[in-house]
N, C-alpha and C positions, 0 to 999 in steps of 0.2 A: 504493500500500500504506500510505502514511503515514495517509489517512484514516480505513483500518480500526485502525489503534491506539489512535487516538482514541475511535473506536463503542465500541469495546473498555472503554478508560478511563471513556466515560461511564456504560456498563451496570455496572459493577463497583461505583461508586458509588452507583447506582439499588437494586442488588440490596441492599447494606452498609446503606442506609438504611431497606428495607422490614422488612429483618432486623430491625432495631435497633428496633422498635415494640414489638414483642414485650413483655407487662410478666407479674411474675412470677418464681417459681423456677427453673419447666421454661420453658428458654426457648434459643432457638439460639446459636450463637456470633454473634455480630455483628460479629466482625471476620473472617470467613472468607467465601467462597462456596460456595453448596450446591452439590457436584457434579451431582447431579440436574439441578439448574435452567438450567445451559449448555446442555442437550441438550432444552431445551424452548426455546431462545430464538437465534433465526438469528443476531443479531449476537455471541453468545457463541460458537456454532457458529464462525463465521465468524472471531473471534478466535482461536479456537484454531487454524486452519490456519494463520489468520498469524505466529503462533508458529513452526510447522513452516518457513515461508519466512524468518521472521527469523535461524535457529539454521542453515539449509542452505543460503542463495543464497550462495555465492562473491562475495570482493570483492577489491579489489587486490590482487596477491598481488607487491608490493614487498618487493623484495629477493631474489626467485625467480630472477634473471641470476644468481647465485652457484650456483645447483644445475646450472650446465651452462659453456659455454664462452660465454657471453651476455656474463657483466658480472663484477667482482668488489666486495666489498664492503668489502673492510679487506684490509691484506696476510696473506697467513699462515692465513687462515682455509675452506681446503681441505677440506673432513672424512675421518676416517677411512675412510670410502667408498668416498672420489672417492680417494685414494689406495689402496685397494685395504687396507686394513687392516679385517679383517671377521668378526666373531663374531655368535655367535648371541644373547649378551646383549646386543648394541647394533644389528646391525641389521636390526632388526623394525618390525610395523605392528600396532597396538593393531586390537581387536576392539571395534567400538562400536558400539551398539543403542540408544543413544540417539533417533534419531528415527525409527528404525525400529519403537521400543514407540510411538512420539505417533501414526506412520501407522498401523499395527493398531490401535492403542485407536480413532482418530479413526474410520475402515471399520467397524469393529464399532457404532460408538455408530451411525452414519449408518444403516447397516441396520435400522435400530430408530427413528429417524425421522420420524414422522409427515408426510404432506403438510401439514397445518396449521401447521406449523413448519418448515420446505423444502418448496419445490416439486420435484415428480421431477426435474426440468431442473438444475434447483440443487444439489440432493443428488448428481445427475450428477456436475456438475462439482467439485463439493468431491470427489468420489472418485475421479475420476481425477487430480487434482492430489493426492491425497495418493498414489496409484499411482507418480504420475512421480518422488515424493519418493522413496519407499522402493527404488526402481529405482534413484534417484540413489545412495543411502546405502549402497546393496549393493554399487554397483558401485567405489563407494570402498574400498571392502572388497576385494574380488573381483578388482581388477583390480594390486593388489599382491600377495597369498597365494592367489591360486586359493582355494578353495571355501572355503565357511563355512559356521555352522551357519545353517539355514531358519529362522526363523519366523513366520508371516505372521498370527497373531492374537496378541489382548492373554491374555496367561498369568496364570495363576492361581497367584499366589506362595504361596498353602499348599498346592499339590500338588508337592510339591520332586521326584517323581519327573517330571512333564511338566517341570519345567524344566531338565533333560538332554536338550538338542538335539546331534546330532552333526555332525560336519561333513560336509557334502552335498559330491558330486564339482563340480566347477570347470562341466562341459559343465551340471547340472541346477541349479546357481545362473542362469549364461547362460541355460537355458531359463527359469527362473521369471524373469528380470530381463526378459528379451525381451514373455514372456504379460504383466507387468504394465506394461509399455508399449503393445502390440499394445491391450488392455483402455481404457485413460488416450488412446489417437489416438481410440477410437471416442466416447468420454467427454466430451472435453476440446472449449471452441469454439476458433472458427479467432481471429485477432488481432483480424478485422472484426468481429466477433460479439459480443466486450467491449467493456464502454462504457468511456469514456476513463478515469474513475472506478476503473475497473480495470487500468489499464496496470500491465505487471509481473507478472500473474499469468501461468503457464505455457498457452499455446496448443498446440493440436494438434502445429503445427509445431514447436516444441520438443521433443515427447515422440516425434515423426519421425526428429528429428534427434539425439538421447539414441542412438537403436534403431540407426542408422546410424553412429554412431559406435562403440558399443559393440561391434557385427558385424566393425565393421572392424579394431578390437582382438582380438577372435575367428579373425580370420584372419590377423592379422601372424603374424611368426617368432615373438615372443614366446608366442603359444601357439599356435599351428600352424606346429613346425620343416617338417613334410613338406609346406606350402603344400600344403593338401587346397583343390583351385580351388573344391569346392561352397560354401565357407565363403567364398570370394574374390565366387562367384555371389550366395549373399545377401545378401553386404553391400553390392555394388553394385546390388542390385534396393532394397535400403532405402535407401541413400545418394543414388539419384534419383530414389526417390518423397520425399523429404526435401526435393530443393531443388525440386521440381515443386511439393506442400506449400505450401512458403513461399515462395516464386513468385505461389502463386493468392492467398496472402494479403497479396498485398502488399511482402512483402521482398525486398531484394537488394542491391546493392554501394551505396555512398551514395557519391557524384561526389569528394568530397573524402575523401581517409582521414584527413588530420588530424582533421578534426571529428567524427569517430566517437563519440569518449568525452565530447563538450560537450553533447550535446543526445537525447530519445527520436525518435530516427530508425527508416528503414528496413532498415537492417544489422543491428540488435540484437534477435537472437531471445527473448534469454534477459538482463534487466535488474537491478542491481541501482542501485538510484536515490540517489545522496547528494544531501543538501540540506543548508541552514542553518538551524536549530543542531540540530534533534533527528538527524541522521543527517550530519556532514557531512566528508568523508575529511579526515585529515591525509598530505599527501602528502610529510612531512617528509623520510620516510627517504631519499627519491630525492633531494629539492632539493640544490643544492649548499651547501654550507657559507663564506659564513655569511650563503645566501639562506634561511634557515630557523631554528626555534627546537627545540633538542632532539638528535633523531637525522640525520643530512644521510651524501651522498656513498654510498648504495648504488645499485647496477647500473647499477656505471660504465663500459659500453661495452669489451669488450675487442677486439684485433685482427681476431680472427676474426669479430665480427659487424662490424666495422668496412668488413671487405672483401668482408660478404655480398652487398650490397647493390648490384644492378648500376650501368652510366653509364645515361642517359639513351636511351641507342641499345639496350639490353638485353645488351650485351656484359659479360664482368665485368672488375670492378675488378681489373688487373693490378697484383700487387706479387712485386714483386724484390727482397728485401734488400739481395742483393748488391752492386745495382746503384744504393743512394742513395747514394754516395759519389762517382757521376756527376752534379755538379749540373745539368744537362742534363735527366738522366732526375727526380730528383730533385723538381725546376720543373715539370715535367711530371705528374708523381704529383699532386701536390700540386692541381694547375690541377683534375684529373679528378676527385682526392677532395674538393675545396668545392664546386665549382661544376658539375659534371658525373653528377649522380646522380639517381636514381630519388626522386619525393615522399617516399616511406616513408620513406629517410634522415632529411628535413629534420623528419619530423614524430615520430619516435625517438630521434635523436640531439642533444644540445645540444653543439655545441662551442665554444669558445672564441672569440675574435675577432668577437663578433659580440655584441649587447646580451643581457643575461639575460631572458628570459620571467617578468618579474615587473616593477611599475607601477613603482618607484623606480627601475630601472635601463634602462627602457627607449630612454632617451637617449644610455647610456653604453655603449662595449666594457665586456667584462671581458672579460680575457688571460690563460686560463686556458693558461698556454704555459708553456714550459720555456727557461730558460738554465744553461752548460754552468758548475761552479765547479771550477775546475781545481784551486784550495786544499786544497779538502775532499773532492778525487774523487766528485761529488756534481751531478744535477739538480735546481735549484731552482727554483720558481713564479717568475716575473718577475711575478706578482700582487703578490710579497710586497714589489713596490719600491714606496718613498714616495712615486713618481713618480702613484700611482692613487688615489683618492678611494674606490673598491670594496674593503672589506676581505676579500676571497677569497683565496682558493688554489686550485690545479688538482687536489686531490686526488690519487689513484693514478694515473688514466691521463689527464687532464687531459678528457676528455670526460663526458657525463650522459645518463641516460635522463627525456627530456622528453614521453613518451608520454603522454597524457591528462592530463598537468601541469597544476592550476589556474593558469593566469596572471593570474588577475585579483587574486590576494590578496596584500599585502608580504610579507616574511622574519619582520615582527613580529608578523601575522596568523596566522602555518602552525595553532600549536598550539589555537588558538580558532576558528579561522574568522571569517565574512563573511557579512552579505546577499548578498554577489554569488560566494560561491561556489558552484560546481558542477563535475559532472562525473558521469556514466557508468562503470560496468563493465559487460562483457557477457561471463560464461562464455560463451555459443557466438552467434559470431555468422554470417550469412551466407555471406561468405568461407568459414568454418569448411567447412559443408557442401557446397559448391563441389568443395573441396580434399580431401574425404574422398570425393566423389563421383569424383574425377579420379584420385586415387590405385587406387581399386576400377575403375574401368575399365582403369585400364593394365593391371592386374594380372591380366584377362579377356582381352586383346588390344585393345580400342576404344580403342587410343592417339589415335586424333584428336579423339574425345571428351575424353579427357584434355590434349591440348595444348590444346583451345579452351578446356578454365577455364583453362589457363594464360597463355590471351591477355588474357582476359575481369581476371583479376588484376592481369596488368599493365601493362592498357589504361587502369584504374583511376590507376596509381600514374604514369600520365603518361610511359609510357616510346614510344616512336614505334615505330610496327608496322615499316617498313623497307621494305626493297623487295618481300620475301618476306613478308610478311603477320607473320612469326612472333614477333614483338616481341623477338627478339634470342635466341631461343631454337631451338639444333639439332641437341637431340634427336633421333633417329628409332627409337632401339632398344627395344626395353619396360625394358631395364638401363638405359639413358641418362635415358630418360625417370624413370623412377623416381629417377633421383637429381637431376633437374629439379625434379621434386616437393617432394623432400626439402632442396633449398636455396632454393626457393620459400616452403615454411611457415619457413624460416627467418626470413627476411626477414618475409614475410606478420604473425608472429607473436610479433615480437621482442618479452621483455619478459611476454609476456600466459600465460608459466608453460606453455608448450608442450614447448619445447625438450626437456628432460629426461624426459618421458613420450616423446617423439617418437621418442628414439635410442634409450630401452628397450625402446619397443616392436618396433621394427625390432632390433634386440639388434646396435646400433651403437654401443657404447662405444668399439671400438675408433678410432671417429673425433677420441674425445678424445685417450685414451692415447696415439696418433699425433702429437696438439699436444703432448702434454710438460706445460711450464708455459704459465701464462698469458702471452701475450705481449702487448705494450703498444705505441703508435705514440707517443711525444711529437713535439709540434711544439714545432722549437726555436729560439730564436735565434740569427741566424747571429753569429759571432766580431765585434766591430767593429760589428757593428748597432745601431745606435738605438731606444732603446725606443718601442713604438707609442703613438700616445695613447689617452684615453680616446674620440677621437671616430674612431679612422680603424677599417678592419676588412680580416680576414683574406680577406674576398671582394674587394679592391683587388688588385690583380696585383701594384701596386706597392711597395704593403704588404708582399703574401705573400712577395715576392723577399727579404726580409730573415728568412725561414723556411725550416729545412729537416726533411723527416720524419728522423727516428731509432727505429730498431728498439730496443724493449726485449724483451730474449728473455724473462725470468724479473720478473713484476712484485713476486711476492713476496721477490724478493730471497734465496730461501733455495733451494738445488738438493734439498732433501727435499720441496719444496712443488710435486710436478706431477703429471697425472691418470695415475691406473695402476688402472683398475677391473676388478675380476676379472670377467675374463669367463666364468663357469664357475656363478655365483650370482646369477641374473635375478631371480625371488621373495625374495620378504623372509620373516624368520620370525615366528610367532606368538610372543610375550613371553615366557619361561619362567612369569614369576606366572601370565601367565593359565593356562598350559595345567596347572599344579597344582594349580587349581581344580576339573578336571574331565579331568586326562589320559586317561581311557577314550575320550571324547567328542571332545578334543583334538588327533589326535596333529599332529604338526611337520610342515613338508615335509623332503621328503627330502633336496631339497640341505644341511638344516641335522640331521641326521640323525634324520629321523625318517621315517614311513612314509608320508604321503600325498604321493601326486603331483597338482601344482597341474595335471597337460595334461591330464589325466582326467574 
């Protein structure tokens, strides 16, 4: 995509200078471009979609472990929300039509087109890619407030009576989000079909896999309380023409998951491409502090994902609070939680005791650990001892989310970048479709459809099948199974902004509410222990013996600060401004009292 911004850049100047010849009174603006003239010229055409892709691809969404039981970000920083404290002035989802007017204008101008200026093939594909946009943008919409107002052409701002659209039911958004995906598969080419030149624009298999996941939102609890199976039926008829799809074209699990986000691979349906300099991520927010310039230390791992994540045999990670005060069990914990885990772990979590993922420190622990200050009634970083050359801290919970971390850049590089940065995002990748395909089958009865993606994922992440084939997984029941699933995308997806969509959709809050506060694991030094050096590490047995875990119940420190989400207010509400703009047209949903219902 980067090339087209460039075509882009260079037309603009081509067009600015023909302008400017002009001599005379009557004569055009020379610092503008003629609207007309974009829709006589392919590389203008062709700039303006990628506008549309620039303003819509998803990209890291750092600092998203805060909106669920993922990670935390600073203490104290809960929202009113997540505590259950909830009005209608605050919480709402704005109505935006912003790329929804670029996808109708764009459709509209395209039908008017000439062959001489797009080839039909061409014009094809620009219009299903602007299809898959507007499907995206609706369903951004749509998938917080149930239904919204329609519009699917470019409007005519002096007829103010056509610009009173009302709000369409929830089920005929779904159908038009659905028809203009169905439209954009027949539309769109397959991966193989783009020339390299085009890597990153949307493929059939993407707007497959949009339709299949959007179905299966369709038929969660969140909008189907009465589980109506037809709705369960075509989301898994779309969910395995999805990964059959992307299958023929070539995609599917790539051998390594850490490498996922370094390189345009096989897994990544749906791309957004950073580089250096014109595009290139700062991944500040997450690095630790002060492996960074700026913002550092968010989606800091909390317990609960800490223990998502199975051992290596596919069993899970057993924790007993109770029972660390047994240093026996304790030693024990410990051995299973460094060195006893699934790949996903090692390539999600950064923990302490071990060199930082960045070139200055690659020779060095950092001891992102805790010792106990009896003084101060207080856990301190043993970072903060003069005994280390690293000027860190362990932050909140002494761990990091090192998920698609650039490692190749210093702490003094974060905020400017590097030739040698890089890194990948992919809204939807492979796995996704898998996992959305396995979910709709259980949900049908084809549970062994369903537990073979569940093999297939964690055949991936290195975990040994067993004796029983099952990779540690035993399941048997469509209940069971289903919550196999659901701690599966856990894992699977840590970090990558799933989470919090995952438990609303299923209208599983109460799995937070359940945790209380966030709770924390420090690794601490034991009493009388010697501090570790800069060169030994917490994967040394011998080492680790001078460590024990310690439960933090409440990381925020404060007992008003734990998850209590109403369960009773799944939809968000439309803004009051807006709906004063046009209240006839408007109205609220009803859980915020007003009269539309989002199930309808």
């Amino acid at each position: 995509m980067k090339n087209l911004f460039i075509k882009l850049s260079i037309l603009i100047v081509v067009m600015v200078v023909g302008y400017s010849c002009k001599k005379g009174l009557d004569y055009r603006n020379n610092r503008a471009i003629d609207p007309a003239a974009v829709w006589t010229n392919a590389s203008a055409i062709q700039g303006f979609l990628s506008d549309i892709y620039g303003s819509s691809m998803p990209g890291w969404p750092l600092g998203s472990g805060q909106n669920s039981d993922e990670g935390i970000n600073a203490p104290k920083t809960l929202t009113n929300y997540q505590k259950g404290v909830i009005s209608v002035s605050t919480t709402t989802v704005s109505l935006s039509y912003g790329t929804i007017e670029k996808c109708n204008f764009l459709m509209d101008q395209l039908a008017k087109v000439p062959t001489s200026v797009l080839s039909t093939a061409l014009n094809n594909q620009y219009t299903g890619e602007a299809k898959f946009w507007r499907a995206w943008s609706y369903w951004g919409m749509v998938r917080y407030l149930g239904g919204v107002p329609l519009i699917l052409h470019t409007q005519n701002y002096q007829d103010t009576a056509s610009l009173k659209v009302p709000r369409s039911k929830t089920s005929d958004c779904i159908a038009q989000i659905i028809k203009d995906l169905d439209s954009a598969i027949l539309l769109l080419p397959t991966a193989t079909q783009y020339s390299a030149a085009d890597y990153g624009r949307i493929t059939k298999a993407a707007a497959m896999g949009l339709k299949g996941r959007i179905l299966m939102w369709w038929a969660s609890p969140l909008f189907n309380p009465t589980n109506d199976q037809t709705r369960w039926e075509n989301a898994y008829d779309a969910c395995n023409a999805a990964v059959q799809e992307a299958s023929s074209e070539g995609y599917g699990l790539l051998d390594n998951y850490r490498d996922i986000w370094y390189s345009g691979n096989k897994e990544l349906i749906m791309v957004n491409q950073y580089y250096y300099p014109d595009h290139y991520m700062n991944f500040a927010p997450i690095r630790a502090y002060a492996s960074t310039n700026g913002a550092a230390n968010s989606d800091q791992p909390l317990l609960s994902l800490l223990l998502a994540y199975p051992k290596r045999d596919g069993s899970p990670m057993e924790f007993d609070k109770t029972q660390l005060s047994n240093p026996a069990y304790n030693a024990q914990f410990l051995t299973d939680f460094y060195l006893n885990r699934d790949d996903r772990f090692y390539a999600t979590v950064y923990f302490g005791g071990t060199p930082y993922p960045m070139p200055e420190t690659k020779d060095r622990t950092w001891w992102a650990a805790w010792q106990w200050d009896a003084v101060n009634n207080k856990y301190n970083s043993i970072s903060a001892s003069p005994t280390y050359t690293l000027p860190f801290d362990a932050g909140i919970t002494g761990f990091f989310d090192r998920k698609g971390l650039d490692t190749s850049i210093t702490g003094a590089q974060v905020p400017f970048g590097a030739p040698s940065a890089k890194s990948w995002w992919s809204p939807m990748r492979y796995a996704e479709l898998l996992m959305n395909y396995a979910e709709c089958a259980n949900e049908i009865g084809k549970s062994s459809e369903a537990l073979n993606v569940l093999y297939q994922i964690r055949a991936r992440a290195n975990i040994s099948p067993g004796p029983g084939g099952n990779y540690g997984i035993t399941a048997t029941t469509q209940a069971d199974i289903r919550t196999a699933i659901m701690n599966e995308r856990q894992v699977e997806f840590a970090f990558e902004g799933f989470r919090a969509e995952d438990l609303r959709r299923w209208k599983r809050y109460d799995i937070l509410n359940n945790e209380g506060a966030r709770h924390g694991l420090y690794v601490t030094l034991n009493p009388g222990a010697p501090l570790p050096t800069e060169q030994q590490s917490i994967l040394d047995p011998a080492v680790r013996a001078n460590f024990s875990a310690v439960y933090i119940d409440n990381l925020d420190g404060d007992p008003n600060y734990k998850f209590n989400y109403d369960l009773n207010h799944w939809f968000y509400a439309i803004p009051p401004s807006q709906i004063s703009q046009e209240p006839a047209m408007l109205p609220q949903n009803k859980d915020w009292g007003g009269t539309f219902d989002p199930l309808q």
